[in-house]
Each structure stands twice: as structure tokens, then as C-alpha cells.
C-alpha atoms as one frame of an Amber mdcrd trajectory, in Angstrom:
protein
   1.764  70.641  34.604   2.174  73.897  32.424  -0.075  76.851  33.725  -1.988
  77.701  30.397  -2.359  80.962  29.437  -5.971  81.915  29.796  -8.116  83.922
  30.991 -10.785  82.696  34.012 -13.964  84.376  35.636 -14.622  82.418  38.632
 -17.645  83.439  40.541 -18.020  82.362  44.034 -20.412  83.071  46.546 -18.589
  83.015  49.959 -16.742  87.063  50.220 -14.594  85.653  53.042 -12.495  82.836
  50.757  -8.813  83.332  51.249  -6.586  84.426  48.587  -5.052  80.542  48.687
  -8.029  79.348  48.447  -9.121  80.929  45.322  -5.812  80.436  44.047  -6.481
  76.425  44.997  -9.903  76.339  43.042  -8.603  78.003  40.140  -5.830  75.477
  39.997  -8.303  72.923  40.135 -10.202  74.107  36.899  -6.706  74.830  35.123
  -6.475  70.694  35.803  -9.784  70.066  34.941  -9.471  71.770  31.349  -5.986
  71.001  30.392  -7.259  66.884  30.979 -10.353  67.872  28.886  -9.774  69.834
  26.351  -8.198  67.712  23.964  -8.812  67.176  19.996 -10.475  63.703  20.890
 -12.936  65.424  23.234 -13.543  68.175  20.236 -14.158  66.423  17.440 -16.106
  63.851  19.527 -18.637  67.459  20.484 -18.006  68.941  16.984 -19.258  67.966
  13.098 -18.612  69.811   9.995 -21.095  71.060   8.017 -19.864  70.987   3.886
 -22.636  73.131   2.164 -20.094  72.629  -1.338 -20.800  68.785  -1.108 -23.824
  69.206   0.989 -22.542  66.643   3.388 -22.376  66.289   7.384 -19.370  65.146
   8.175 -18.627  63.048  11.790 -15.153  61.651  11.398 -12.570  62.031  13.227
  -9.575  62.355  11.280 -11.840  64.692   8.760 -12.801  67.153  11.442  -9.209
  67.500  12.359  -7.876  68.058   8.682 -10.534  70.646   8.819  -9.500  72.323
  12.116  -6.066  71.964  11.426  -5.864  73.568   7.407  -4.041  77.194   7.188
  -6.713  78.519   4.769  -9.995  77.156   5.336 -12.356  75.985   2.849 -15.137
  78.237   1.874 -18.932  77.073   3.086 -18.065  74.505   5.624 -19.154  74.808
   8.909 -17.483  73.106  12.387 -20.485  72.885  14.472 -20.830  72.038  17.929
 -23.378  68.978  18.426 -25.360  70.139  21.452
């Protein structure tokens, strides 16, 4: 699997964890991200908000037309769902 290039603040609470351990854990989120952090998982948690059409918008393929446009629209909104 490709390392991603990001950057990580992992907290932990034992001082005494060795280097390869660390190392091990933050392998294990790197894992745990790349398998959820997809654009089915996103625009699943995300809706658009169109204040031009004043419309909520929920579908799939529209969120992603939305994320994926070079200049976006003025007045619409990608809003998380939580």
C-alpha cells in the first residue's frame, strides 16, 4: 500500500512506547484511512446545500459532480451530515 502523504498527531499516553511501536500504530491508522476515506464514504457523510435553487441535494453522483468541478458554483454548500 502507498504511504500517503499526510500529516498525523498521534497522542498516546504510555512515555515508554518504542520508536517501532509508534511507527506500528501509525501504520495502522495510515490503513485505517486509506480503506476509509473514499468518495463513497464522503458523499454517503456529505449533502450539498444549493441556496440558487434552494434545494438539498443527497445524491451521489450530484455530490461528486459538485466536488469534482474546477470552478465551483457560487452559493452551494457541501455539508457534512453530522
Amino acid at each position: 500500500m502507498k504511504m500517503p502523504n499526510r500529516d498525523l498527531l498521534v497522542l498516546v499516553k504510555d512515555e515508554f512506547l518504542k520508536k517501532e511501536e509508534i511507527e506500528f500504530e501509525v501504520e495502522q491508522l495510515h490503513s485505517l484511512l486509506f480503506r476509509f476515506e473514499t468518495m463513497d464514504n464522503f458523499c454517503l457523510a456529505h449533502e450539498a446545500f444549493d441556496l440558487n435553487k434552494y434545494k438539498v441535494l443527497h445524491s451521489f453522483k450530484t455530490i461528486q459532480k459538485l466536488i469534482n468541478q474546477k470552478e465551483p458554483k457560487p452559493f452551494v454548500f457541501i455539508c457534512n451530515k453530522n
